[in-house]
C-alpha positions as CSV (number, residue, x, y, z in Angstrom):
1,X,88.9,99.6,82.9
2,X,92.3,99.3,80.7
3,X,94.8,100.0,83.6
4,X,95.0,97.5,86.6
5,X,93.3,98.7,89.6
6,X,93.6,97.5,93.5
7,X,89.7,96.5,94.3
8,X,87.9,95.9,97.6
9,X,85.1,93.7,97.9
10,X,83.2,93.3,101.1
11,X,80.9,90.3,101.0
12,X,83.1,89.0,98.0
13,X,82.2,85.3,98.9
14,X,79.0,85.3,97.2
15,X,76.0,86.4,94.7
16,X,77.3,90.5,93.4
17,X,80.0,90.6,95.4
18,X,81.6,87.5,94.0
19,X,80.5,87.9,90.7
20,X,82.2,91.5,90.5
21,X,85.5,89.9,91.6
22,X,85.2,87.2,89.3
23,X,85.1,89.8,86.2
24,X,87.6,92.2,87.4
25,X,90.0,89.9,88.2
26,X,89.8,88.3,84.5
27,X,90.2,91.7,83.3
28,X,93.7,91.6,85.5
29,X,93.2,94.2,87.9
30,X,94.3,92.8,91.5
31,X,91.4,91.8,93.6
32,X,90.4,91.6,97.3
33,X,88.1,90.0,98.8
34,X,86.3,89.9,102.6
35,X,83.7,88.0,104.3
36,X,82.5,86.1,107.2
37,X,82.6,82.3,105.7
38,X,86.1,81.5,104.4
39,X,84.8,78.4,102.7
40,X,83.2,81.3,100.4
41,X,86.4,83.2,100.0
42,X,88.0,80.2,99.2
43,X,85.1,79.2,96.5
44,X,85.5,82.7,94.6
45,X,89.3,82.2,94.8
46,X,89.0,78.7,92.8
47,X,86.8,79.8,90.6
48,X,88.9,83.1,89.4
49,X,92.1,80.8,89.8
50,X,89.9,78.1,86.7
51,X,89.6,81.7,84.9
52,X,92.7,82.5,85.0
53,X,92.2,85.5,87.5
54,X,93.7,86.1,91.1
55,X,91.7,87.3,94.2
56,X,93.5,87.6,97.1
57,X,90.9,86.7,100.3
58,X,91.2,88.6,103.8
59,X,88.5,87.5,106.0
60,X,86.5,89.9,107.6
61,X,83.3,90.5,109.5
62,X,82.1,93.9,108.7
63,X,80.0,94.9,112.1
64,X,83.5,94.6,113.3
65,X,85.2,98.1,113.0
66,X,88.4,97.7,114.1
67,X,88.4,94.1,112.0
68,X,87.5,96.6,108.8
69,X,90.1,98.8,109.7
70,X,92.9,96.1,109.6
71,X,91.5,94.9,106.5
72,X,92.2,98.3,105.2
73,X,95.7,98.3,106.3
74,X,96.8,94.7,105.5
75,X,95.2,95.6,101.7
76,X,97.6,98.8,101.7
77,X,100.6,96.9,102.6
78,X,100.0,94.1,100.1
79,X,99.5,96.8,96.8
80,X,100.0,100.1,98.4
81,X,97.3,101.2,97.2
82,X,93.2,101.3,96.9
83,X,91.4,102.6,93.9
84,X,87.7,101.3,94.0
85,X,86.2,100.0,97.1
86,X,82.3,97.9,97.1
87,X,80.8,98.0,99.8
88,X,78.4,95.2,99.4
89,X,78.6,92.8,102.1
90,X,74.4,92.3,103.8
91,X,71.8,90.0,104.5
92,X,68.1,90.4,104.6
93,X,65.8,90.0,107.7
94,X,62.2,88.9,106.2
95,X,59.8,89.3,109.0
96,X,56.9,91.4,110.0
97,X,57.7,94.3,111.6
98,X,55.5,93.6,114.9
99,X,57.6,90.0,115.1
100,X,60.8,91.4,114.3
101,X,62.8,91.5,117.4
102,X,65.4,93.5,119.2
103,X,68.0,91.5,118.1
104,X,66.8,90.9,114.6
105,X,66.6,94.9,114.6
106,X,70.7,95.3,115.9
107,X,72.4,92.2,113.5
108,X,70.4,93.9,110.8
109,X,71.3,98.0,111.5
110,X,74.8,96.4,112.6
111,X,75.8,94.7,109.3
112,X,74.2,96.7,106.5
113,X,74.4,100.0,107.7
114,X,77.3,100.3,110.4
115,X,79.1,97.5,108.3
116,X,79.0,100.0,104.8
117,X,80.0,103.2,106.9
118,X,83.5,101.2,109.3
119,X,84.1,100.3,105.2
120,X,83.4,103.8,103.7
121,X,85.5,105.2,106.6
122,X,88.2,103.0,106.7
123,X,88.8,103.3,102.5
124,X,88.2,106.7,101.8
125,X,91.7,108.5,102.9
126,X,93.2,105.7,100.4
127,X,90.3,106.8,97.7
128,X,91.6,110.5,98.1
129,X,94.5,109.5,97.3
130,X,94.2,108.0,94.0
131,X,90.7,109.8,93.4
132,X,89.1,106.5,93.2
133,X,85.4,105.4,93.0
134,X,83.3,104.7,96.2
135,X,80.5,102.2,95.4
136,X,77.4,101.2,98.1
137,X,75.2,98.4,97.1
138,X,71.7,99.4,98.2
139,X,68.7,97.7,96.7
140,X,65.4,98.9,95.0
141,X,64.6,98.3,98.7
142,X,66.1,102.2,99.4
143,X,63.3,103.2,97.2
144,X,60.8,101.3,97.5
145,X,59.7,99.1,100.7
146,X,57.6,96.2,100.3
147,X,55.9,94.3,103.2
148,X,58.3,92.1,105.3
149,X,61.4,94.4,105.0
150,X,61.1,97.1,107.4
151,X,64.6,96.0,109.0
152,X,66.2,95.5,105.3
153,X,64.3,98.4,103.9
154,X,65.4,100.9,106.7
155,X,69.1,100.3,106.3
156,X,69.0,100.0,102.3
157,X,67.0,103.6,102.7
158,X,69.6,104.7,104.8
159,X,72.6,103.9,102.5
160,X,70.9,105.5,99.7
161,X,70.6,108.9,102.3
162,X,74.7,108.8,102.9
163,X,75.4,108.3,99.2
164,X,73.6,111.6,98.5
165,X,75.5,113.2,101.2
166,X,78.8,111.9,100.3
167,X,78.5,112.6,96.7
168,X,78.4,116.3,97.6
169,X,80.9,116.3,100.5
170,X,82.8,114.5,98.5
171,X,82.6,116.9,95.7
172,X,86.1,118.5,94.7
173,X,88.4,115.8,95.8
174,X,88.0,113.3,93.0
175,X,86.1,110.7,94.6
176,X,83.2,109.6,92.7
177,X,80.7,107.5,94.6
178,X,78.0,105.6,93.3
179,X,75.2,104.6,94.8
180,X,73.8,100.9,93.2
181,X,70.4,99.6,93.8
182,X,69.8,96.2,92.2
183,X,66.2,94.2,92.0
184,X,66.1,90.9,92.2
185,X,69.4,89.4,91.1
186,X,70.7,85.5,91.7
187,X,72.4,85.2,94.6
188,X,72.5,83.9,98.4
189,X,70.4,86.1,100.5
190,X,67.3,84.4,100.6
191,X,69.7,81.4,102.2
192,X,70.6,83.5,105.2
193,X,68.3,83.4,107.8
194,X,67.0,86.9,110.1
195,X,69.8,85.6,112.3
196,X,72.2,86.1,109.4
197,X,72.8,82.0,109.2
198,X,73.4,80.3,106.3
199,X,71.4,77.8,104.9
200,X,72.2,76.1,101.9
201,X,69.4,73.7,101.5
202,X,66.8,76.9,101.4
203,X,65.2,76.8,97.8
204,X,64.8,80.1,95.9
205,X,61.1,81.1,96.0
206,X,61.2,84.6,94.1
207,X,59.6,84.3,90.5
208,X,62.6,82.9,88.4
209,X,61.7,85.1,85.2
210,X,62.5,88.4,87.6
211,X,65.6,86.9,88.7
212,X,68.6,88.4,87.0
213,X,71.3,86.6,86.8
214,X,73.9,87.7,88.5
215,X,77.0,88.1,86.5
216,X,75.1,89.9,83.7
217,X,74.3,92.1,86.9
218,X,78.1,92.7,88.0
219,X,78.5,93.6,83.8
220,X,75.9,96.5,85.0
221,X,77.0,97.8,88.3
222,X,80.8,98.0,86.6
223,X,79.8,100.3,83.9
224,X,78.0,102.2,86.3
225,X,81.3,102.3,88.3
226,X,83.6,103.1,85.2
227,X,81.0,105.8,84.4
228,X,81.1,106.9,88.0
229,X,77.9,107.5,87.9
230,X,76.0,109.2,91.2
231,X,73.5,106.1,91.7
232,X,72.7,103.4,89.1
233,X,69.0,100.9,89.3
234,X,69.9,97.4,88.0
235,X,67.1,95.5,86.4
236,X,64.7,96.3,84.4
237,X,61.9,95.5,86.5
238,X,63.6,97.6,89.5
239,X,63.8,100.4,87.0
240,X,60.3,99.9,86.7
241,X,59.5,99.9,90.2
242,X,61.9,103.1,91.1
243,X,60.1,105.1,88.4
244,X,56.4,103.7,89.7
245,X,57.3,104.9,93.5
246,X,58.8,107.9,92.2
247,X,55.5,109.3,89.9
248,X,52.8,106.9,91.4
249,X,53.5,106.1,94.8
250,X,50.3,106.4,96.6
251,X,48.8,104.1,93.4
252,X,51.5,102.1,93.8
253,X,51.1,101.2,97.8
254,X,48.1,101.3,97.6
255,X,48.3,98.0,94.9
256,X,50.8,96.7,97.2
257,X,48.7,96.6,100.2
258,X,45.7,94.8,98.5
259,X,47.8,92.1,97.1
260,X,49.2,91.7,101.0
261,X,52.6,90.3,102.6
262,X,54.3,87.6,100.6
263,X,56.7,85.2,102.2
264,X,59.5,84.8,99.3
265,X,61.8,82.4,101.5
C-alpha cells in the first residue's frame, strides 16, 4: 500500500495481529492497536518503535460492545478517519465437546464471534466512508473441524458464514471484505487456556515443520487485503486441507476419525 492508511487491529498484542501491525507501520501507515493485556500493547509498541514504526495502543476487550464502540470513536478523533479494520482478536477452547462447559461455551461464542461482529459494526460507517477493506480472521477451522474444537470451530464457521453475507450486502458501496483463514501459524493461542488465561510457560506442541511463521503469514493476509480479495487460506498445508474437505470430505473424516482426538496443548 503506497498511501498511508489509518488501521485497526483487534487482538494487536500478539501472534497475526501483532505481526500485521509491525509491517504496516514500517511501511508508515498510522497503526492502532487493541487488546485485553496492555503489557502486550506495550510489547508491539517497542518493537515497531526499534523499527522505526509507530502504533498507537487503545486497550480494549472485544466481548465488550460499548468498550468497541469507544474504541471506534477515540480512533476517529485521533486520525479522522478509518480505512482497514482486522478483526482478529480470539482464543481457542481445546476440549471435548461432552466436557466443554456452559461457560467455556459463552467466553468462547462471546469473544470470537460477538467480539468480530461489536468490531464489524462499530467500523463499518467509517469503512463507507472511505470505501475501505473489512478483514475477519477465521481459521481453516471455518472449513474444516477437527476433534477438540467444536467451541473454536463453531465460531470460526460462523465468521466465515457473515463474510459471505457481508460481501454481498456490502456490494455497491466500496467496501471490500475479506474473509482470512490461516492454518497453523506461530503465535500465542495455544498459551491461553479454555478460560481465555494466559500462560506463558505453555510449550508449543503442534508439529514445528507445519508451523508457519508468523510474519511471513501477515506478508500473506496483507496481499490478500491489498487485493481485496473475498476470502484468502494461508498456508500451504491449510490450502491443502480446504481443498481435501471441499472434494473429499467424507474420505477425509473418515481418516480423521481413525487417527482419533489429539491434545496439541
Amino acid at each position: 500500500m503506497s498511501e498511508q492508511r489509518v488501521i485497526w487491529i483487534t487482538g494487536g498484542g500478539s501472534g497475526i495481529g501483532r505481526a500485521l501491525a509491525l509491517l504496516w507501520a514500517s511501511q508508515g501507515h498510522a497503526v492502532v492497536i487493541s487488546g485485553r493485556r496492555v503489557d502486550k500493547l506495550e510489547e508491539t509498541i517497542k518493537m515497531a518503535q526499534a523499527g522505526s514504526g509507530k502504533i498507537v495502543a487503545i486497550p480494549c476487550d472485544v466481548v465488550d460492545e460499548n468498550a468497541v464502540w469507544s474504541c471506534v470513536v477515540e480512533i476517529i478523533k485521533m486520525f479522522g478517519r478509518l480505512d482497514i479494520c482486522v478483526a482478529n482478536a480470539g482464543y481457542s477452547v481445546h476440549c471435548l465437546f461432552e466436557n466443554t462447559t456452559p461457560a467455556e461455551w459463552r467466553k468462547q461464542i462471546d469473544t470470537n464471534l460477538f467480539g468480530a461482529i461489536w468490531t464489524i459494526q462499530a467500523a463499518l460507517p467509517h469503512l463507507k466512508v472511505t470505501k475501505g477493506r473489512l478483514v475477519v480472521i477465521s481459521s481453516v477451522s471455518g472449513r474444516l473441524a477437527v476433534a477438540k474444537t467444536s467451541a473454536y470451530s463453531a465460531t470460526k464457521f460462523a465468521l466465515v458464514g457473515i463474510c459471505n453475507a457481508l460481501y454481498q450486502e456490502l456490494g455497491g458501496t466500496g467496501v471490500s471484505v475479506t474473509s482470512i483463514l490461516p492454518g497453523l501459524v506461530e503465535s500465542d493461542i495455544i498459551k491461553v487456556d479454555n478460560e481465555g488465561v494466559y500462560h506463558a510457560d505453555r510449550v508449543e506442541k503442534r508439529p514445528k515443520r507445519f508451523v508457519y511463521p508468523t510474519h511471513k503469514a501477515a506478508i500473506d493476509i496483507a496481499h490478500a487485503i491489498e487485493k481485496r480479495k473475498r476470502e484468502a487460506v494461508i498456508t500451504r498445508h491449510g490450502k491443502v486441507g480446504v481443498f481435501l474437505v471441499n472434494h473429499f470430505s467424507g474420505l477425509l473424516y473418515r481418516l480423521l476419525r481413525r487417527v482419533g482426538p489429539r491434545d496439541l496443548r
